[in-house]
Backbone as XML, in Angstrom:
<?xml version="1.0"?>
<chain id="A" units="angstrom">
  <residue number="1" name="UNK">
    <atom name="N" x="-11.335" y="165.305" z="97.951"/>
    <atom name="CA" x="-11.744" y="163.930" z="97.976"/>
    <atom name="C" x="-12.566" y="163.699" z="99.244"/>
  </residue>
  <residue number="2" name="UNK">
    <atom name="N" x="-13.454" y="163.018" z="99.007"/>
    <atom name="CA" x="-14.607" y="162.999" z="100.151"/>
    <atom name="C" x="-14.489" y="161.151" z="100.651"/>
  </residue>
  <residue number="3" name="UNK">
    <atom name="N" x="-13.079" y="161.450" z="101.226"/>
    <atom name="CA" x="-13.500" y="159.475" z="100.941"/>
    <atom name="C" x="-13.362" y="159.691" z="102.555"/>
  </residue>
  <residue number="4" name="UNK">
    <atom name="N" x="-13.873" y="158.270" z="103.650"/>
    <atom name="CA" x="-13.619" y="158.011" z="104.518"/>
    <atom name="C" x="-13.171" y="156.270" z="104.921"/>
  </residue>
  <residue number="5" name="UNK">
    <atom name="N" x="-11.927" y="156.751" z="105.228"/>
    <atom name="CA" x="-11.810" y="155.285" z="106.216"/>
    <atom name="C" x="-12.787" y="154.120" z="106.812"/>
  </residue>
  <residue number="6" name="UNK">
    <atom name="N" x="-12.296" y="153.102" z="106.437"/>
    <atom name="CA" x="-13.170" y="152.100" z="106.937"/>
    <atom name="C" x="-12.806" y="151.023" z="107.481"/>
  </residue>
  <residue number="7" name="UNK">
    <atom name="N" x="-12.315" y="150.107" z="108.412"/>
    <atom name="CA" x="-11.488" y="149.052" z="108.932"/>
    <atom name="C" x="-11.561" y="147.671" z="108.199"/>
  </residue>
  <residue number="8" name="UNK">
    <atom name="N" x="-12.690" y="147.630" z="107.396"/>
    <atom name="CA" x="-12.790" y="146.103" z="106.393"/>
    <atom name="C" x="-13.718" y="146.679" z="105.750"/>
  </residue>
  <residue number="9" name="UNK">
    <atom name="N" x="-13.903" y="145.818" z="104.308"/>
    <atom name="CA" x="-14.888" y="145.982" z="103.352"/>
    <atom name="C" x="-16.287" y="145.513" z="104.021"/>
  </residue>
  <residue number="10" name="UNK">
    <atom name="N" x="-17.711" y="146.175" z="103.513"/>
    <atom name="CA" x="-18.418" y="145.836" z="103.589"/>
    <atom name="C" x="-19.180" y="144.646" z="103.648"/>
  </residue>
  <residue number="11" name="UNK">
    <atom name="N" x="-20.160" y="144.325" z="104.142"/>
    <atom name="CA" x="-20.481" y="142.711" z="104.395"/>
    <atom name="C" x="-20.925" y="142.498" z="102.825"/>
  </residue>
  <residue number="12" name="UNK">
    <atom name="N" x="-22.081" y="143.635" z="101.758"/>
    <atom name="CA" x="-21.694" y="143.206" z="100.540"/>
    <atom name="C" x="-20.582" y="143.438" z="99.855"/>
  </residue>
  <residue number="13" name="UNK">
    <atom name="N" x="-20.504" y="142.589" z="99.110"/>
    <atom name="CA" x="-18.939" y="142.658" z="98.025"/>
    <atom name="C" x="-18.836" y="141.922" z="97.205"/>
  </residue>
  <residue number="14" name="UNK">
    <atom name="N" x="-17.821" y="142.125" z="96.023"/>
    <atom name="CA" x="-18.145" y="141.189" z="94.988"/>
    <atom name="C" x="-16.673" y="140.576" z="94.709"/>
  </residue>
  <residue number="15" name="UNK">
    <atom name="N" x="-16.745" y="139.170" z="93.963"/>
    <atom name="CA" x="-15.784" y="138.045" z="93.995"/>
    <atom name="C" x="-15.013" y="138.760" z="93.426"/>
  </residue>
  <residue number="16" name="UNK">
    <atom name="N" x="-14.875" y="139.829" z="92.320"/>
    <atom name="CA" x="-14.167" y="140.633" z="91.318"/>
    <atom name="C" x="-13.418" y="141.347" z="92.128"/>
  </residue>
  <residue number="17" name="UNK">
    <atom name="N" x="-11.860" y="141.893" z="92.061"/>
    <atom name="CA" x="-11.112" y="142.550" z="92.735"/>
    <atom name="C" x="-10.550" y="143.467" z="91.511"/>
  </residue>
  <residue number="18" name="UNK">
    <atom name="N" x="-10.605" y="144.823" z="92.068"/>
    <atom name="CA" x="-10.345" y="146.068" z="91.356"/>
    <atom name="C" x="-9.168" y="146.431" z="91.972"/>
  </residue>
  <residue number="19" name="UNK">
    <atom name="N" x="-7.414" y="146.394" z="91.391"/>
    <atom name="CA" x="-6.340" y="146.226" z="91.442"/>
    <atom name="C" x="-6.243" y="145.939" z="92.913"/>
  </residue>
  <residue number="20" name="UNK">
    <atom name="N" x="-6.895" y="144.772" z="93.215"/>
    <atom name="CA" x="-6.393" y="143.839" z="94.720"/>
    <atom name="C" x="-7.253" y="145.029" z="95.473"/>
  </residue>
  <residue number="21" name="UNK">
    <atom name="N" x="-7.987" y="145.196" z="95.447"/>
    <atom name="CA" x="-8.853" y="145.802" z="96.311"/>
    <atom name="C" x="-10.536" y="145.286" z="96.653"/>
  </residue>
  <residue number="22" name="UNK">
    <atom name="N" x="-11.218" y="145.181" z="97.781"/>
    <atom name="CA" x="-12.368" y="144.939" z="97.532"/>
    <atom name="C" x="-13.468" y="145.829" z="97.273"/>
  </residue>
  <residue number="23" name="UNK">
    <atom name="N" x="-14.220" y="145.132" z="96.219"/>
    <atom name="CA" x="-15.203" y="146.746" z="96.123"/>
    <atom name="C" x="-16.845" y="146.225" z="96.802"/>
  </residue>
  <residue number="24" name="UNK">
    <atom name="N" x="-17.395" y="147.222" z="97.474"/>
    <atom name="CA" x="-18.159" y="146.705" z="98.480"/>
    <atom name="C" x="-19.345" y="148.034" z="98.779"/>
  </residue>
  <residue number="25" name="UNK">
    <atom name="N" x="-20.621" y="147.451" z="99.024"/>
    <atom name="CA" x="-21.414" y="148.582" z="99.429"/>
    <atom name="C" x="-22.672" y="148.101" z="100.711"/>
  </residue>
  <residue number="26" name="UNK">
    <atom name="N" x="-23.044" y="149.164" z="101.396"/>
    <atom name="CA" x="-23.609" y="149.238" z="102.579"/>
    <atom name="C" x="-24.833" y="149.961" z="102.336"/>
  </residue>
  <residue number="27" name="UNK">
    <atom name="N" x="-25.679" y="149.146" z="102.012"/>
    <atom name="CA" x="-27.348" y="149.961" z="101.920"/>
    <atom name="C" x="-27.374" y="150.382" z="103.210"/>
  </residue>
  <residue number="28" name="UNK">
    <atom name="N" x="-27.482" y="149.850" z="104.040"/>
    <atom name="CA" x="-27.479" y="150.326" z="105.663"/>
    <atom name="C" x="-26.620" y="152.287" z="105.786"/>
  </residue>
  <residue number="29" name="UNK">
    <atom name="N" x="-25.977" y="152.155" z="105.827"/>
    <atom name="CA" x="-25.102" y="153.077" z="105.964"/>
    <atom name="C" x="-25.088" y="154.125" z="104.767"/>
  </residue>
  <residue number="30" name="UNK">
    <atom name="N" x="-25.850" y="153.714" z="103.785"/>
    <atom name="CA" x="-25.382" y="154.355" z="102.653"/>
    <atom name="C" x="-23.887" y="154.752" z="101.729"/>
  </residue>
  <residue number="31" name="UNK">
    <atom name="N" x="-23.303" y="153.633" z="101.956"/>
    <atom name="CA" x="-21.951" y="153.810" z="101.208"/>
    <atom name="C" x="-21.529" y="152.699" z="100.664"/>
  </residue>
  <residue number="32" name="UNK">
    <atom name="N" x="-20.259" y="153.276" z="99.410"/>
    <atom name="CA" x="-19.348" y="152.149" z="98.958"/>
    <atom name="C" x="-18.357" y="152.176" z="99.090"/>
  </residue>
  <residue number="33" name="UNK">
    <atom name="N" x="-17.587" y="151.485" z="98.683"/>
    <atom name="CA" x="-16.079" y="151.193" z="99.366"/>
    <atom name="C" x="-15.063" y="150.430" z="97.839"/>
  </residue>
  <residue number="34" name="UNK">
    <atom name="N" x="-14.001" y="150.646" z="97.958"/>
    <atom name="CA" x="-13.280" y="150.458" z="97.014"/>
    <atom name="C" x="-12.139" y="150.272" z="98.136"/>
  </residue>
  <residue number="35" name="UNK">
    <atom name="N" x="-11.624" y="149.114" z="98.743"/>
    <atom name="CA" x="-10.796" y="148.668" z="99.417"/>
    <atom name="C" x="-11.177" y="149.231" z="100.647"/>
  </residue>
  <residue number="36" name="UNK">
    <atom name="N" x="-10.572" y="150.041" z="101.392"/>
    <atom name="CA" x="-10.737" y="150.721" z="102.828"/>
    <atom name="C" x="-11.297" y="152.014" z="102.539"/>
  </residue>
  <residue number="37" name="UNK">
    <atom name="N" x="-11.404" y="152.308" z="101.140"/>
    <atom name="CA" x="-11.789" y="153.714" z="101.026"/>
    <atom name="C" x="-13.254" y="153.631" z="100.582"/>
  </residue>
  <residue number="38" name="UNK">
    <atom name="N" x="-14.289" y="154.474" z="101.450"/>
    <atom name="CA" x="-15.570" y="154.807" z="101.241"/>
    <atom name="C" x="-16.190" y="156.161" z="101.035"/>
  </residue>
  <residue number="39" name="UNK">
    <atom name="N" x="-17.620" y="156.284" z="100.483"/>
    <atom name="CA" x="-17.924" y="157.516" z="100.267"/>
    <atom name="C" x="-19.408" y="157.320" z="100.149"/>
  </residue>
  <residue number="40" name="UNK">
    <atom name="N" x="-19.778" y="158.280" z="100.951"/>
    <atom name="CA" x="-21.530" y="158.118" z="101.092"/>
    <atom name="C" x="-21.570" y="158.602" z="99.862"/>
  </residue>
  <residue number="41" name="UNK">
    <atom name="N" x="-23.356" y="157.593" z="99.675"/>
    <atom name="CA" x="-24.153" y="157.936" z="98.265"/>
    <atom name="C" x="-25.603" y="158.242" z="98.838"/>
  </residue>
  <residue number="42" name="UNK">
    <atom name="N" x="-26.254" y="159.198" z="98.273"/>
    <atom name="CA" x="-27.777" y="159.755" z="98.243"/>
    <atom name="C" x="-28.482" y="158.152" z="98.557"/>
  </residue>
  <residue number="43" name="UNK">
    <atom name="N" x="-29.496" y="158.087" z="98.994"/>
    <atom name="CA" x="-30.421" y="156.720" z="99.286"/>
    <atom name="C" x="-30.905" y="156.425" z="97.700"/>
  </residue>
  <residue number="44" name="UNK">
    <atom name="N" x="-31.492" y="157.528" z="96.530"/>
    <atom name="CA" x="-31.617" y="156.940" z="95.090"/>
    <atom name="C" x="-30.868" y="155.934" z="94.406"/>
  </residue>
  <residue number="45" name="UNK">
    <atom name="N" x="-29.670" y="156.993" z="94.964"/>
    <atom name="CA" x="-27.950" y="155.916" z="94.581"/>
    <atom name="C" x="-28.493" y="154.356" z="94.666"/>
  </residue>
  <residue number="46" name="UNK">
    <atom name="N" x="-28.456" y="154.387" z="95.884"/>
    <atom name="CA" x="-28.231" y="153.172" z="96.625"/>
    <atom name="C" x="-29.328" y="152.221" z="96.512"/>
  </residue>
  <residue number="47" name="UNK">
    <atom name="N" x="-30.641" y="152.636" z="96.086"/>
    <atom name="CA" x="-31.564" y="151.908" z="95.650"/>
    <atom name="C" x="-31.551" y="151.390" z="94.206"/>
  </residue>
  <residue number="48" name="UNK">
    <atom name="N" x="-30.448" y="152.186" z="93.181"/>
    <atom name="CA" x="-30.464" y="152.113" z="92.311"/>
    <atom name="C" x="-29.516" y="151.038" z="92.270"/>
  </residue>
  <residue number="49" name="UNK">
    <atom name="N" x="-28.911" y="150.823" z="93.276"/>
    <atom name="CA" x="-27.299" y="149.875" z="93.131"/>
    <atom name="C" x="-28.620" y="148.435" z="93.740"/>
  </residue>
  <residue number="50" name="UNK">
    <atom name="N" x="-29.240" y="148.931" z="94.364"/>
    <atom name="CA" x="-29.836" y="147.418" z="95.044"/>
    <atom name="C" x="-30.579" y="146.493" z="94.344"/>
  </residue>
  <residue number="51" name="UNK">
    <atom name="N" x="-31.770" y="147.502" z="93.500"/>
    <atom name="CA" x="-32.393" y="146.656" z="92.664"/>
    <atom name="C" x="-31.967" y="146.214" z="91.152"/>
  </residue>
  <residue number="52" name="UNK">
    <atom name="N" x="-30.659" y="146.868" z="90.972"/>
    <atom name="CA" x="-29.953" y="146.389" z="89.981"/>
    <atom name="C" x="-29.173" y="144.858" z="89.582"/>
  </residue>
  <residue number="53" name="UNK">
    <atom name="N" x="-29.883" y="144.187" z="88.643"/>
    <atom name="CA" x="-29.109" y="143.117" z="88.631"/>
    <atom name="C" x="-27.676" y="142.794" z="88.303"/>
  </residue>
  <residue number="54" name="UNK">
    <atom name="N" x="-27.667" y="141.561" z="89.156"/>
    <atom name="CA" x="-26.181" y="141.031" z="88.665"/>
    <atom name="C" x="-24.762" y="140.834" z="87.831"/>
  </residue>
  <residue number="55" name="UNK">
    <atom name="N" x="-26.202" y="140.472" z="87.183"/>
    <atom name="CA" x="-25.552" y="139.379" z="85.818"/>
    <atom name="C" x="-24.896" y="140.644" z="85.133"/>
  </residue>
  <residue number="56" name="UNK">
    <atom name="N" x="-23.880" y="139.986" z="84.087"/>
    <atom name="CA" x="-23.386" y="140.313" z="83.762"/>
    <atom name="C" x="-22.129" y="142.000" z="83.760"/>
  </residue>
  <residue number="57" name="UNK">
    <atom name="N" x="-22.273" y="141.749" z="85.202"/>
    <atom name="CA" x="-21.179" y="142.477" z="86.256"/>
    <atom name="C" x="-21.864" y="144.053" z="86.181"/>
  </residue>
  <residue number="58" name="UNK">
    <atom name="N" x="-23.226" y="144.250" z="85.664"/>
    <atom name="CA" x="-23.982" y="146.012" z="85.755"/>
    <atom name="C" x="-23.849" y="146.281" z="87.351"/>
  </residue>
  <residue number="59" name="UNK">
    <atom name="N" x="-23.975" y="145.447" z="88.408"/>
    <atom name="CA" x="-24.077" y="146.002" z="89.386"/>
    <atom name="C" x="-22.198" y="146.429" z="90.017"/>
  </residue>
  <residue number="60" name="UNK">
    <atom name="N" x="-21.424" y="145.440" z="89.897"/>
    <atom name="CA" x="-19.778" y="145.966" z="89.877"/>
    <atom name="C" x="-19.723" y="147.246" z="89.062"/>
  </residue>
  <residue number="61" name="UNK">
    <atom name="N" x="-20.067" y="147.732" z="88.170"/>
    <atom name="CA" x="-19.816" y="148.731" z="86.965"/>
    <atom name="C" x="-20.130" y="149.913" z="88.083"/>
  </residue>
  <residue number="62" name="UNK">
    <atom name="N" x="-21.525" y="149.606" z="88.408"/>
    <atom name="CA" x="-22.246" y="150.735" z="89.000"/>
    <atom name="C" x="-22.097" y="151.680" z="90.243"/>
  </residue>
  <residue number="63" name="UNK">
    <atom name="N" x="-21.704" y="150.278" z="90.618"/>
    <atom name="CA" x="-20.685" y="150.714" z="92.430"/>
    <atom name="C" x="-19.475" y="151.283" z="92.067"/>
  </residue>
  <residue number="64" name="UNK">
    <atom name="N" x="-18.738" y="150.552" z="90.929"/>
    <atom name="CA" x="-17.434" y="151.748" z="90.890"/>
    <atom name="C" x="-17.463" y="152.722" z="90.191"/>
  </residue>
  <residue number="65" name="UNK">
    <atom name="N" x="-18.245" y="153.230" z="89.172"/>
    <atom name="CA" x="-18.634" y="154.411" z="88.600"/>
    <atom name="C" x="-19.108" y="155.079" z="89.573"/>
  </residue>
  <residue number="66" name="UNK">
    <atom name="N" x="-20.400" y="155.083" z="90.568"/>
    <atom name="CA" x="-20.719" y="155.714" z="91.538"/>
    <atom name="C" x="-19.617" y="156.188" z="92.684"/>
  </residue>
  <residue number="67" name="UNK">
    <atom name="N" x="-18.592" y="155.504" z="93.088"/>
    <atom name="CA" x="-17.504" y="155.607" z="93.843"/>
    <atom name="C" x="-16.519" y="156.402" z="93.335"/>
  </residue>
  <residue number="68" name="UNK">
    <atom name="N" x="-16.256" y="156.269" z="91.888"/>
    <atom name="CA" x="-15.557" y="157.201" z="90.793"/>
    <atom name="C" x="-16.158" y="158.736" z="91.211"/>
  </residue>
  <residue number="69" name="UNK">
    <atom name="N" x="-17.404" y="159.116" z="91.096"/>
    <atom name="CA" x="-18.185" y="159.978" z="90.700"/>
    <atom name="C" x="-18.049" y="160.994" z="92.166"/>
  </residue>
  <residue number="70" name="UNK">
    <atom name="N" x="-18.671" y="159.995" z="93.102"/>
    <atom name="CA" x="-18.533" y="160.619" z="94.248"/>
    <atom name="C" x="-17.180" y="161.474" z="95.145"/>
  </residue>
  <residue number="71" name="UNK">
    <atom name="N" x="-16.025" y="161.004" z="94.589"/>
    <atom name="CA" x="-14.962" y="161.269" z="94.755"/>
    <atom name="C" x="-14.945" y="162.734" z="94.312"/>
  </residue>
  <residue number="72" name="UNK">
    <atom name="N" x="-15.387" y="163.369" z="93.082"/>
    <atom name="CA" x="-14.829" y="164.470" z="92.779"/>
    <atom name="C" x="-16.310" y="165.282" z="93.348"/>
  </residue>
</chain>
């Protein structure tokens, strides 16, 4: 598992909580976060998470599939 510690969720994040956790990502830094737990993503990743819209929760899906993914 490639996750790293993080002291709070990211400044983005979304109102949706994934079993009481916040899920959150850092274009800056290149990572996402699923409560305290993070895991860098490639800059494509992360462009792909940025210009992705909203609506209808594709960008939540994407951050935790990507966070899923990165893990193994």
């Amino acid at each position: 598992m490639n996750t790293i510690k993080i002291a709070k969720p990211f400044a983005k994040s979304f109102n949706t909580l994934l079993a009481n956790k916040v899920v959150s990502y850092s274009p800056r830094s290149l990572k996402v976060a699923i409560g305290n737990d993070a895991v860098v993503v490639s800059k494509e990743v992360m462009d792909e998470i940025v210009n992705t819209s909203n609506a209808y929760g594709d960008k939540f899906r994407l951050v935790v599939s990507t966070w899923k993914d990165a893990q193994y």
